[in-house]
C-alpha positions as CSV (number, residue, x, y, z in Angstrom):
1,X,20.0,-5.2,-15.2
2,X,19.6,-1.7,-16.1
3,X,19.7,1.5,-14.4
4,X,18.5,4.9,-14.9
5,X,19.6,8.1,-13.1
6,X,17.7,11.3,-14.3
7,X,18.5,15.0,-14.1
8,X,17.1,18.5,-15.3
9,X,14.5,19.3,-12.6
10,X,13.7,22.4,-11.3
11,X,11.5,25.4,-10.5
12,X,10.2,27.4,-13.6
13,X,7.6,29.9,-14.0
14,X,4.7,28.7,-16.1
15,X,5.3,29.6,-19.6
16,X,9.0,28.3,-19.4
17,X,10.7,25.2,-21.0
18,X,13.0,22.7,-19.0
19,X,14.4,19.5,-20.8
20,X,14.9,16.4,-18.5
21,X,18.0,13.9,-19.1
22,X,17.7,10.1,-18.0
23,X,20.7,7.8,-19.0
24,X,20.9,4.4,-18.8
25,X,23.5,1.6,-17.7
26,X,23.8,-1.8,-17.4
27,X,22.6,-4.1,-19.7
28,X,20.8,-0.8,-22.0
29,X,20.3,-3.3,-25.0
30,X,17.7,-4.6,-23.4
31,X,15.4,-2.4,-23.0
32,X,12.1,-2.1,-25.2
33,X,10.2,0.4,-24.0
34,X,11.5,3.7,-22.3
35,X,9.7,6.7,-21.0
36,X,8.8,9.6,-18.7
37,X,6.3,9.0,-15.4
38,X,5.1,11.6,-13.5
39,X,3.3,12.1,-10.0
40,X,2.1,15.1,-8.2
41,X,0.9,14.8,-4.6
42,X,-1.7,12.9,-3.7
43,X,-2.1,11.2,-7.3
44,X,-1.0,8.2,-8.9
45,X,1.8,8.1,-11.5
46,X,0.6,8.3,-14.8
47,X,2.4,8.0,-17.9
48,X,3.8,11.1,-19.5
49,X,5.5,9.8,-22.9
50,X,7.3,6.9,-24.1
51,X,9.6,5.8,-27.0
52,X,9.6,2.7,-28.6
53,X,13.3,1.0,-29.0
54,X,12.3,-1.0,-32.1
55,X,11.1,1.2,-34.1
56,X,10.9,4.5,-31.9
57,X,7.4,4.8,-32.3
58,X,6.2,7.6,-29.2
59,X,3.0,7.9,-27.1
60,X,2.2,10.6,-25.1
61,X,-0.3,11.5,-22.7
62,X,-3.4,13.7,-23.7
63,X,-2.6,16.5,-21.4
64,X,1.2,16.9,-22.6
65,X,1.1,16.2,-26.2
66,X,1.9,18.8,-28.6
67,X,4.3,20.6,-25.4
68,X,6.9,17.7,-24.7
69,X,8.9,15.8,-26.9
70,X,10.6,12.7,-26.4
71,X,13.9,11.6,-28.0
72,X,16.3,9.3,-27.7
73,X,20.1,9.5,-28.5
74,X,21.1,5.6,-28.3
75,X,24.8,6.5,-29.1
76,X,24.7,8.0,-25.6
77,X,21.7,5.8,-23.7
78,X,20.1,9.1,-23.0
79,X,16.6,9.7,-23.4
80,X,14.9,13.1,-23.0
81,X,11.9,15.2,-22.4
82,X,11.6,18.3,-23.8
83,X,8.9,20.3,-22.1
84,X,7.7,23.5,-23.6
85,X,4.9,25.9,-22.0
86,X,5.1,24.6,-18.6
87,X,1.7,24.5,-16.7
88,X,1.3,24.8,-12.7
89,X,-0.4,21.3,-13.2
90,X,2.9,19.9,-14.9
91,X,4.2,20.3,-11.4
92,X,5.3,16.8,-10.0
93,X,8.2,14.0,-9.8
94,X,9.4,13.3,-13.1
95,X,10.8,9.4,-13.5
96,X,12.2,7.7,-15.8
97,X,11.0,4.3,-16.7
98,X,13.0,1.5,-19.4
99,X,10.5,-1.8,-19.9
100,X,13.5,-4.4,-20.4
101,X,12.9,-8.1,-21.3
102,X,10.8,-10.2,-22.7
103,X,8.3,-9.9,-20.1
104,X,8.8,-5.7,-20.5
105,X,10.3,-6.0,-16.3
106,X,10.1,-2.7,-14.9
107,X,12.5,-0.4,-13.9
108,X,12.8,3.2,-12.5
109,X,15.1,5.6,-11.9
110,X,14.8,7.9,-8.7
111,X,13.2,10.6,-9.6
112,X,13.4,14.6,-10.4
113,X,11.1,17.0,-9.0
114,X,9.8,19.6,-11.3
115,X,7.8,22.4,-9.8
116,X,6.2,25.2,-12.4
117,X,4.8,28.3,-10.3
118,X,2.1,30.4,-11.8
C-alpha cells in the first residue's frame, strides 16, 4: 500500500505563488499515475495535474495550465505543484492522488486547504 501525506497550504493574496509537497510511502514503486485534486465548496473534485511514472508524461487541467507545474523528485517520493498567479477560484482542498497497480487502485492523501483572497 501506499500513502501520501501533503503539505504547503495556505492563505495567499491572488497574484502570489505557493508550491505544494506530497510524499509518498509504502510500497512507492508501485504507483503509475500521481497527481494533484482539487475541490472547493459545493463542487466535485476535479483533476488539477498529473505525472506519469513511466515516462513522466503531465496533464493538466484547462483552467491551471500554463500557472502550475508538476514535478516529481523520485529520489525523494515527492511530487509537487508549483502554482504561480494564484486566482480566488484556485481556492479549494488540494489532494494528492498516486494510481498504484495494475488496476490504477486509488489512493489519496488527506488534504491541504489552499485559500487565495482577492
Amino acid at each position: 500500500q501506499v500513502q501520501l501525506v501533503e503539505s504547503g497550504g495556505g492563505l495567499v493574496q491572488a497574484g502570489d505563488a505557493l508550491t505544494l509537497s506530497c510524499v509518498a510511502s509504502g510500497s512507492s514503486g508501485s504507483i503509475r499515475v500521481i497527481g494533484w485534486y482539487r475541490q472547493a465548496p459545493g463542487k466535485q473534485r476535479e483533476l488539477v495535474a498529473t505525472i506519469r511514472s513511466s515516462d513522466s508524461t503531465r496533464n493538466y487541467a484547462d483552467s491551471v495550465k500554463g500557472r502550475f507545474t508538476i514535478s516529481r523528485d523520485s529520489a525523494q517520493n515527492t511530487v509537487y505543484l508549483q502554482m504561480t498567479s494564484l486566482k480566488p477560484e484556485d481556492t479549494a482542498v488540494y489532494y494528492c492522488n498516486a494510481k498504484t497497480g495494475f488496476y490504477f487502485d486509488n489512493t489519496w492523501g488527506q488534504g491541504t486547504q489552499v485559500t487565495v483572497s482577492s
